[in-house]
N, CA, C and O of each residue as an XYZ file, in Angstrom:
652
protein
N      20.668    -13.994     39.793
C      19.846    -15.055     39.255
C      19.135    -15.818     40.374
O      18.835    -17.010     40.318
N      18.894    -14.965     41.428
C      18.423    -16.166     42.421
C      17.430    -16.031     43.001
O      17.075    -16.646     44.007
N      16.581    -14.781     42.134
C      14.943    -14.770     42.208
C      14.737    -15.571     40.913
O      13.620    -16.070     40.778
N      15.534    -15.749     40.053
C      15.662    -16.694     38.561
C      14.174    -15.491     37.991
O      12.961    -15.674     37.895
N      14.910    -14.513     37.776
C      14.615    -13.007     36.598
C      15.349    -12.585     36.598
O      16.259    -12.578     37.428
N      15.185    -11.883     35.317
C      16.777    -10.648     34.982
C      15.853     -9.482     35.065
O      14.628     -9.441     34.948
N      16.726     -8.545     35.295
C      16.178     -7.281     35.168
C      16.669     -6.716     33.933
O      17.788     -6.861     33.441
N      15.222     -5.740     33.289
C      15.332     -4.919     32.289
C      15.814     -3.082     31.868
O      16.173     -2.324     32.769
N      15.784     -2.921     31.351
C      15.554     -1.432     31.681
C      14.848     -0.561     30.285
O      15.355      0.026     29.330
N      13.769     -0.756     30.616
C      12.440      0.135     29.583
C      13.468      1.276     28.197
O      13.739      2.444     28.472
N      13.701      0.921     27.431
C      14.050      2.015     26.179
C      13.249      2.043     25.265
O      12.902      1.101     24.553
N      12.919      3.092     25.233
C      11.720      3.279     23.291
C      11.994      3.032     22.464
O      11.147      2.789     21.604
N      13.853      2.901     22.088
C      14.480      2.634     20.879
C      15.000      0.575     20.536
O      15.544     -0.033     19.613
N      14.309      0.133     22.152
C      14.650     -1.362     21.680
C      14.410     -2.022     20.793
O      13.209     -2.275     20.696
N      15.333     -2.649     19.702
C      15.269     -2.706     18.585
C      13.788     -4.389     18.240
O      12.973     -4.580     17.338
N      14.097     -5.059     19.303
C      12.360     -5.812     19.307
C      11.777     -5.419     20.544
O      11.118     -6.308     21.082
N      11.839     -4.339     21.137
C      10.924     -4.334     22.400
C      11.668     -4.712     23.394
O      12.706     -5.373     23.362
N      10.926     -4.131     24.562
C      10.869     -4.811     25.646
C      11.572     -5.814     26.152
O      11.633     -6.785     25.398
N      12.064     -5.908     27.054
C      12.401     -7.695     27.383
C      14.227     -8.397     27.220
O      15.217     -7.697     27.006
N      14.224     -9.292     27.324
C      15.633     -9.705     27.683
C      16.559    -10.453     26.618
O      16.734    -11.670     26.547
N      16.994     -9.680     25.984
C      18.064     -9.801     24.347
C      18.719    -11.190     24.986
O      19.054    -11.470     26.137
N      18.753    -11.902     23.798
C      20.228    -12.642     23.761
C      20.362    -12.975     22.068
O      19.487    -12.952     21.204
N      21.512    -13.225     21.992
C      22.187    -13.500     20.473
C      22.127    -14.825     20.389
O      22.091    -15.664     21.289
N      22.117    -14.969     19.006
C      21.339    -16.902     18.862
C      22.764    -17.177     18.164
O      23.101    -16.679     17.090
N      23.402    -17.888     18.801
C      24.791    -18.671     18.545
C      25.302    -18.028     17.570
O      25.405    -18.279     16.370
N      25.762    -16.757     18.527
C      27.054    -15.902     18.213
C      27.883    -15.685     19.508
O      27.671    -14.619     20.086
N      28.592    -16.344     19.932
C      28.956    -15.945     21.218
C      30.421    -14.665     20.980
O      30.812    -13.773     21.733
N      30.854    -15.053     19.773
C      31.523    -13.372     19.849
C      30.710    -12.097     19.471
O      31.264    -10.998     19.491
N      29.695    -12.206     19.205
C      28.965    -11.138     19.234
C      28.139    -10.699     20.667
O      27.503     -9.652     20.782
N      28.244    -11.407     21.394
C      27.668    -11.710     22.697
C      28.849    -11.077     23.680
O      28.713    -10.408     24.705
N      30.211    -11.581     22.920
C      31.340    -11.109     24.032
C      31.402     -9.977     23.646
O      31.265     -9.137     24.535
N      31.539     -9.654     22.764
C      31.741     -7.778     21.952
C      30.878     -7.205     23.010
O      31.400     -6.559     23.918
N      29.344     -7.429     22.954
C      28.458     -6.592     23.440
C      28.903     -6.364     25.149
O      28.867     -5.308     25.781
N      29.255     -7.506     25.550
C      29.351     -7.379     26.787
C      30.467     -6.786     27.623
O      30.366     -6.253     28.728
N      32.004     -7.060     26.581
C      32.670     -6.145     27.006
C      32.607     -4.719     27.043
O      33.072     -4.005     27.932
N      31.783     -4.223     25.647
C      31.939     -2.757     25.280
C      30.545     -2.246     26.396
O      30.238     -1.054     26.377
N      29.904     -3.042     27.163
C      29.027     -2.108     28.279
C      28.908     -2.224     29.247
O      28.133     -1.534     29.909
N      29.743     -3.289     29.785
C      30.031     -3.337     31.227
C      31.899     -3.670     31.414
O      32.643     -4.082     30.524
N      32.159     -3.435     32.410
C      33.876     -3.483     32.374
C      33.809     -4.626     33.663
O      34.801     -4.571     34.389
N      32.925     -5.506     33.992
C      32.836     -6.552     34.356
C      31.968     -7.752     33.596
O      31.569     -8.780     34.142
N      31.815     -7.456     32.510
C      31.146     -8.183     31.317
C      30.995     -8.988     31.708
O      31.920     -9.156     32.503
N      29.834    -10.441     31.750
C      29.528    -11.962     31.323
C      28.527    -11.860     30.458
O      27.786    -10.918     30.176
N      28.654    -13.795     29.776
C      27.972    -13.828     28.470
C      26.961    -14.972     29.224
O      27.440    -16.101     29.329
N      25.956    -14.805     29.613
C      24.782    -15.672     29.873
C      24.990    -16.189     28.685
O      25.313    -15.434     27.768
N      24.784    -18.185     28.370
C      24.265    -18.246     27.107
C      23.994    -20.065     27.248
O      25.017    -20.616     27.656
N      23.311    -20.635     27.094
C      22.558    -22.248     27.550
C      21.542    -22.115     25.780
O      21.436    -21.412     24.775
N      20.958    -23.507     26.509
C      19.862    -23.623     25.359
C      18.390    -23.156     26.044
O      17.887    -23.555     27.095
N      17.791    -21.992     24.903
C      16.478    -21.893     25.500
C      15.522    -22.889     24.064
O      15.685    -23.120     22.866
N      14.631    -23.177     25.034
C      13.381    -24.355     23.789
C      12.212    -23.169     23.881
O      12.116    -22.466     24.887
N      11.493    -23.047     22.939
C      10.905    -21.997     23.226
C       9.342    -23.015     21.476
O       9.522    -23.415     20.326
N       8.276    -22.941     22.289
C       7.673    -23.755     21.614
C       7.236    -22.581     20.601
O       7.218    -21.396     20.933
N       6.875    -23.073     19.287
C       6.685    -22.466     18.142
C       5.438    -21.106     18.223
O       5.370    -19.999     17.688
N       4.565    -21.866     19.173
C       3.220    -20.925     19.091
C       3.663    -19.355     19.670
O       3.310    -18.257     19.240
N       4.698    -19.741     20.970
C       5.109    -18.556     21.626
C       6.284    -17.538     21.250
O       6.628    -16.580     21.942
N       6.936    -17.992     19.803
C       7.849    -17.190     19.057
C       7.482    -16.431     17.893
O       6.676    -17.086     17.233
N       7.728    -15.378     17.397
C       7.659    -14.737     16.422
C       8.918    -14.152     15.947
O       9.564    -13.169     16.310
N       9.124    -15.268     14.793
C      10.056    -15.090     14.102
C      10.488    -14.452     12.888
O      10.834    -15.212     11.983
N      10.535    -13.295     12.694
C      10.972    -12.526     11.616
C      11.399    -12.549     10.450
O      11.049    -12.035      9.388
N      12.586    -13.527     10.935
C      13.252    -14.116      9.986
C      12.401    -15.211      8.909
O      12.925    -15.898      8.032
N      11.263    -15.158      9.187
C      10.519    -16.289      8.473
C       9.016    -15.736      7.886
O       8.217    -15.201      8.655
N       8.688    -15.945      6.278
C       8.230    -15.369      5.808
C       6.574    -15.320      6.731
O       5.774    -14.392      6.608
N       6.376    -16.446      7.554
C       4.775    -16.530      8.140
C       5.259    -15.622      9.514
O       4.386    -14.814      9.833
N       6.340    -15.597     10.294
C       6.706    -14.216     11.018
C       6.466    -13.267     10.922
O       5.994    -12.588     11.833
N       6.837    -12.654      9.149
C       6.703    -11.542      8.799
C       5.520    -11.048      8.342
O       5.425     -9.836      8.145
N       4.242    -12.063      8.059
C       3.189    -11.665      7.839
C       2.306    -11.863      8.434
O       1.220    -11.785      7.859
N       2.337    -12.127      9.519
C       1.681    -11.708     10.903
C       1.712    -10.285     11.488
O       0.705     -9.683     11.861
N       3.267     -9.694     11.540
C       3.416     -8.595     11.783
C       2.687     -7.639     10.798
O       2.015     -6.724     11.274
N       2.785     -7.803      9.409
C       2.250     -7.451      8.414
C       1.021     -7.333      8.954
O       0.605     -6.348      9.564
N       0.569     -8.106      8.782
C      -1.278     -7.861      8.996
C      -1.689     -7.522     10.074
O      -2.912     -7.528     10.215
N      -0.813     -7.096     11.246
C      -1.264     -6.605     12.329
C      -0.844     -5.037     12.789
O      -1.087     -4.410     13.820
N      -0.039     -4.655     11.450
C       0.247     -3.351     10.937
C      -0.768     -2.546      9.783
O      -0.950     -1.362      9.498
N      -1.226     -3.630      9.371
C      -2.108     -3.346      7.904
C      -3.582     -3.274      9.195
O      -3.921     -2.108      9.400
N      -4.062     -3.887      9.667
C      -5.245     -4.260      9.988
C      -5.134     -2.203     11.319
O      -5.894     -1.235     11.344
N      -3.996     -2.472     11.999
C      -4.017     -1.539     12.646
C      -4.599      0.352     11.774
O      -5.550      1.115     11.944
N      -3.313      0.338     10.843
C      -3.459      0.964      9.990
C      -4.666      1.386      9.053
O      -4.775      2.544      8.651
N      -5.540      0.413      8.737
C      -6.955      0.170      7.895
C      -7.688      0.830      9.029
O      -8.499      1.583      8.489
N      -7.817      0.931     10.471
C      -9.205      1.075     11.379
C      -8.630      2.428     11.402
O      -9.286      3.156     12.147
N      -7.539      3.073     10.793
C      -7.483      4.915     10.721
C      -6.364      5.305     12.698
O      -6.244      6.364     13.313
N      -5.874      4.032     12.991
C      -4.613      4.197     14.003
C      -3.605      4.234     13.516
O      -3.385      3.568     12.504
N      -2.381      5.265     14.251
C      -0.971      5.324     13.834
C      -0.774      5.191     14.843
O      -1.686      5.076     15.661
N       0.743      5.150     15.230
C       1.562      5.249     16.702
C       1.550      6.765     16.902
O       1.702      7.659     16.070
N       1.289      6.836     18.459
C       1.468      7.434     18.566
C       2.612      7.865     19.588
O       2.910      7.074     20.483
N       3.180      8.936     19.497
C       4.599      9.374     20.183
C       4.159     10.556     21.266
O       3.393     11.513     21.148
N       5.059     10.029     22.487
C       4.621     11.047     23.521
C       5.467     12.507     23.569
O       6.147     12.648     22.553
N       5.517     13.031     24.018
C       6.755     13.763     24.059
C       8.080     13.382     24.653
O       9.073     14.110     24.624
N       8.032     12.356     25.116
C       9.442     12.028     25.870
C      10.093     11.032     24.465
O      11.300     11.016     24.225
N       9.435     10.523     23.925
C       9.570      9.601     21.889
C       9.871     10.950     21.050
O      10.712     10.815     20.161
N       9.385     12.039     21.187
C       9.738     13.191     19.861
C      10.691     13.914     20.824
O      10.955     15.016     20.342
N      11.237     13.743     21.862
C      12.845     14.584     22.317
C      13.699     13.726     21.884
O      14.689     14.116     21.265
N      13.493     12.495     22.112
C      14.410     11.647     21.900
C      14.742     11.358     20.244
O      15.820     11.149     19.689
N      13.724     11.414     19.842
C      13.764     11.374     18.052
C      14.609     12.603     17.771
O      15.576     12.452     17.024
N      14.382     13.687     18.234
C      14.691     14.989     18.261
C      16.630     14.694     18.001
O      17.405     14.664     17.045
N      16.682     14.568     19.127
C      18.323     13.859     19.619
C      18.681     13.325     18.740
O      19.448     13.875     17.949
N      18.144     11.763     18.534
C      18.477     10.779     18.114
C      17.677     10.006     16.726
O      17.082      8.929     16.687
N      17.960     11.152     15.498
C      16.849     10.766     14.473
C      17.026      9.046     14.036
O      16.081      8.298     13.785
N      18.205      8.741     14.026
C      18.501      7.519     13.355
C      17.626      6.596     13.721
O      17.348      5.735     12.886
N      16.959      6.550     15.104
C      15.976      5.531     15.908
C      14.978      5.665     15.542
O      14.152      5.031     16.200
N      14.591      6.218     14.753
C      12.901      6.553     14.389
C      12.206      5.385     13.839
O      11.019      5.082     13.952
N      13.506      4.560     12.996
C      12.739      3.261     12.949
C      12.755      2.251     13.927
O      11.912      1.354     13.931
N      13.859      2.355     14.938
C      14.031      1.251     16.041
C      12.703      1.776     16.835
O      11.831      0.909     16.868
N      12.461      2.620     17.282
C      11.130      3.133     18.104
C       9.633      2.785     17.515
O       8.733      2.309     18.208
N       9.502      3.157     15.874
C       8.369      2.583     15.598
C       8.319      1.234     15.421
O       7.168      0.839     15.241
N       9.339      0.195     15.404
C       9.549     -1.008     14.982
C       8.948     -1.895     16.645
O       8.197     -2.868     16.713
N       9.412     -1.353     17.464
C       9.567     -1.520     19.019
C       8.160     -1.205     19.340
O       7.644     -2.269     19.684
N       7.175     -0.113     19.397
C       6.207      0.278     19.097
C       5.260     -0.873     18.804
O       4.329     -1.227     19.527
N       5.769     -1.626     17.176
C       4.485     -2.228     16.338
C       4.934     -3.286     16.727
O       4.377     -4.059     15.947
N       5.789     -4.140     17.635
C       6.080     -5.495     18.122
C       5.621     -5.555     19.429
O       5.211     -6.635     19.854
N       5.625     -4.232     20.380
C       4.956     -4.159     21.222
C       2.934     -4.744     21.405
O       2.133     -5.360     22.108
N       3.052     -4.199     20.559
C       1.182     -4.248     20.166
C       0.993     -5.571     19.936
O       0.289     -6.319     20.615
N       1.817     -5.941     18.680
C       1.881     -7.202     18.032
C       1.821     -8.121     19.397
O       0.763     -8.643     19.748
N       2.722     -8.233     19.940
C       2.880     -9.498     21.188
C       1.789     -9.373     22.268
O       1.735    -10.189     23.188
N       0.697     -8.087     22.128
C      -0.399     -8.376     22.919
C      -1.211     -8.762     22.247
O      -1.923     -9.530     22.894
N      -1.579     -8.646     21.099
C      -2.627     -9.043     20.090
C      -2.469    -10.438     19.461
O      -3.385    -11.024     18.884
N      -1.338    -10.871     19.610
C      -0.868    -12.049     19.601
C      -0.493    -13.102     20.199
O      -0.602    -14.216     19.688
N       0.021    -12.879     21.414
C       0.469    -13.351     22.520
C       1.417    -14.060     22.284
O       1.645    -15.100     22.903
N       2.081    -13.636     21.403
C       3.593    -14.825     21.836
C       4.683    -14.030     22.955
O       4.497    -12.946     23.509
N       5.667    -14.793     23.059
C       6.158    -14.336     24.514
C       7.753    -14.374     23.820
O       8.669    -14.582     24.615
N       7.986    -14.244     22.844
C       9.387    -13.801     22.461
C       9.484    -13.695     20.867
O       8.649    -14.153     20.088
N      10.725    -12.966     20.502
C      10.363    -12.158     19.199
C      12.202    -12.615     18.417
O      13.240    -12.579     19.078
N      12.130    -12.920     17.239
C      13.599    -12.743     16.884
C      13.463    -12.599     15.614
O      12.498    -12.963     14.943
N      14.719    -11.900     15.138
C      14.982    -11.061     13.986
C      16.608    -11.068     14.068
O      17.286    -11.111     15.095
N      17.196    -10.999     12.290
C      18.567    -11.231     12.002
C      18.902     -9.979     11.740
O      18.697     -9.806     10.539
N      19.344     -8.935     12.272
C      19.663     -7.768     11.781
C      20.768     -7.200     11.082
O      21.424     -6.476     11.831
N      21.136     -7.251     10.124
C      21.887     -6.804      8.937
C      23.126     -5.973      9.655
O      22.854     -4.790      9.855
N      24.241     -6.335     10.011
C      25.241     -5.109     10.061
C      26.427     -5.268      9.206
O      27.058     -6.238      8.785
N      26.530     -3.819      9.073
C      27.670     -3.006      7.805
C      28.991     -2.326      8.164
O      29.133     -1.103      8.180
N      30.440     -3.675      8.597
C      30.854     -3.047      9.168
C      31.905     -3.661      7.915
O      31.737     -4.611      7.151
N      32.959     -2.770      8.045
C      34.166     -2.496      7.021
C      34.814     -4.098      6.597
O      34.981     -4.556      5.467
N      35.074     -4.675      7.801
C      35.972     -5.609      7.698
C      35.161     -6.885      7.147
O      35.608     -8.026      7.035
N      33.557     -6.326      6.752
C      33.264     -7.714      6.050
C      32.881     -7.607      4.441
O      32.246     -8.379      3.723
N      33.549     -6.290      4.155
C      33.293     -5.968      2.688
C      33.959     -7.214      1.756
O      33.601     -7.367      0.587
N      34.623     -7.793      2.179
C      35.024     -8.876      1.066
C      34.197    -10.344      0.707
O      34.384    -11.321     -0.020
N      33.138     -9.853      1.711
C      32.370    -10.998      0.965
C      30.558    -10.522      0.979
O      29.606    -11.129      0.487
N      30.593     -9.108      1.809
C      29.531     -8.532      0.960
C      29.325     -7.738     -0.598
O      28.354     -7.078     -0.967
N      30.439     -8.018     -1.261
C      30.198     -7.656     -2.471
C      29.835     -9.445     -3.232
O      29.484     -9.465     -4.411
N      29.906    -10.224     -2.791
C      29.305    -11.252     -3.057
C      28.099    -11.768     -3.072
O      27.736    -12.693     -3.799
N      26.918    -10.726     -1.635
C      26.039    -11.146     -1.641
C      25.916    -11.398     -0.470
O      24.959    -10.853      0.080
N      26.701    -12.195      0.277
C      26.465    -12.044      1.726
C      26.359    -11.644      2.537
O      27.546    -11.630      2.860
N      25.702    -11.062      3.594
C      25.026     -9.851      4.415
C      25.699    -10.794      5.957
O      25.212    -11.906      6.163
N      26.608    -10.348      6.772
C      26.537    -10.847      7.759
C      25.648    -10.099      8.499
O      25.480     -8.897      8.292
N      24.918    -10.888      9.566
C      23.773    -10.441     10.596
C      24.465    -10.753     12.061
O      25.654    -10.912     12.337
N      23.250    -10.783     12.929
C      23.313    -11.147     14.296
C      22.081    -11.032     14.791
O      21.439    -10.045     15.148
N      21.816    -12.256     14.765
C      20.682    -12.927     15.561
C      20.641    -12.253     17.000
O      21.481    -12.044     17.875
N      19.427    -12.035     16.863
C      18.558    -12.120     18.566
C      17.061    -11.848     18.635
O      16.022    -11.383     18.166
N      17.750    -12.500     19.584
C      15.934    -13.489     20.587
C      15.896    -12.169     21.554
O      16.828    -11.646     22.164
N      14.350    -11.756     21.488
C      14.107    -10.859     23.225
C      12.953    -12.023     23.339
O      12.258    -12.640     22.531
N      13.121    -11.999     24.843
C      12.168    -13.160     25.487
C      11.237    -11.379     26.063
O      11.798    -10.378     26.509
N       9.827    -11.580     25.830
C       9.170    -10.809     26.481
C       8.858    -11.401     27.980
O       9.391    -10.940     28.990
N       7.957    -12.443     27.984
C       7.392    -13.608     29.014
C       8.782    -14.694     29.255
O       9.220    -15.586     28.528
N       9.367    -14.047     30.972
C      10.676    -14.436     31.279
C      10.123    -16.141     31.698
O      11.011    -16.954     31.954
N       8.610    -16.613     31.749
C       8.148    -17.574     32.414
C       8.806    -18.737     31.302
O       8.951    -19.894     31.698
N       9.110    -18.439     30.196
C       9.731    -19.329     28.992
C      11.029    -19.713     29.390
O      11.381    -20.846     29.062
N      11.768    -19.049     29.991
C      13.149    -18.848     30.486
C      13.187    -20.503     31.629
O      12.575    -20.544     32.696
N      13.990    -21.651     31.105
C      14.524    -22.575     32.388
C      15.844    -22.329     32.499
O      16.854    -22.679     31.889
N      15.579    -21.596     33.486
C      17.151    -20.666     33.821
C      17.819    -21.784     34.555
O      18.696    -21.309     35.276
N      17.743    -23.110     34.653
C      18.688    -24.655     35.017
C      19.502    -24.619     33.501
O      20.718    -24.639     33.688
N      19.226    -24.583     32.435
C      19.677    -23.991     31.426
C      20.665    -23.411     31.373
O      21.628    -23.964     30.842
N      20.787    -22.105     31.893
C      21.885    -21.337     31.769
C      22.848    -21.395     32.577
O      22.682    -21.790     33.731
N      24.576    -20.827     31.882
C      25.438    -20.832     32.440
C      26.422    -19.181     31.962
O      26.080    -18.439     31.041
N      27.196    -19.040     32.540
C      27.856    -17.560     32.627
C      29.272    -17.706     32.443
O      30.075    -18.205     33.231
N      29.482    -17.219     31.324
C      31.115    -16.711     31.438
C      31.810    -15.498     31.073
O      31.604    -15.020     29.957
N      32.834    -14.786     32.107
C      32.864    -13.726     32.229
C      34.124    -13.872     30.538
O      34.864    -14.740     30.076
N      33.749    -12.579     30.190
C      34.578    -11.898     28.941
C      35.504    -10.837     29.220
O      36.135    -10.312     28.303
């Protein structure tokens, strides 16, 4: 932290793109992640302020129709994504990503045509031990923020604890 940037590492299948994940006040979902991929794990986690113009939020119906219309508008001028061959080996491999890649893809575009500088979305997971209250209706998620533009980041903010 003492160029105050994190480093990334480029995947086609990032589920918003590009850029530097964190979980929005889940810190056991934060520790999970961090134990299960590093065996020296820490959980970066402070308050980021992140002004409205420069977020795109998913979770929110004027979020979602931005993306919308910048999928529709793409779509209408007769453009699709297109996939290189190093995107159709990997699809090849790994079919399940086909939507994390085109999703990653159309948020990519989106945040140049748009310019906001970070992206968040609640993503739905289906794991056994919460069947007793998804037959109710409740969907547990897990929030996260990717900051594209690290210049948003007041890394005086953050603090680290190892898991």
């Amino acid at each position: 932290m003492k160029n105050r940037k994190f480093k990334f590492q480029h995947r086609i299948n990032h589920w918003l793109g590009d850029g530097i994940y964190f979980f929005v006040n889940d810190f056991e979902a934060a520790s999970w992640w961090a134990k299960n991929r590093f065996s020296d794990g820490v959980v970066i986690y402070g308050k980021l302020q992140i002004e409205k113009d420069n977020l795109l939020d998913l979770d929110t119906l004027e979020g979602a129709k931005k993306l919308e219309l910048v999928i529709d508008d793409f779509k209408k001028n007769g453009y699709d994504i297109n996939l290189t061959d190093e995107d159709s080996k990997f699809i090849k491999n790994h079919p399940k990503d086909l939507e994390n890649i085109q999703r990653s893809k159309f948020l990519t575009l989106a945040s140049e045509l748009l310019d906001f500088k970070a992206c968040s979305y609640s993503f739905p997971i289906n794991v056994k031990r919460y069947d007793n209250i998804i037959k109710y209706g409740i969907t547990p998620k897990e929030r996260q923020l990717n900051i594209i533009d690290q210049s948003i980041i007041n890394f005086d903010n953050l603090s680290f604890k190892k898991v």
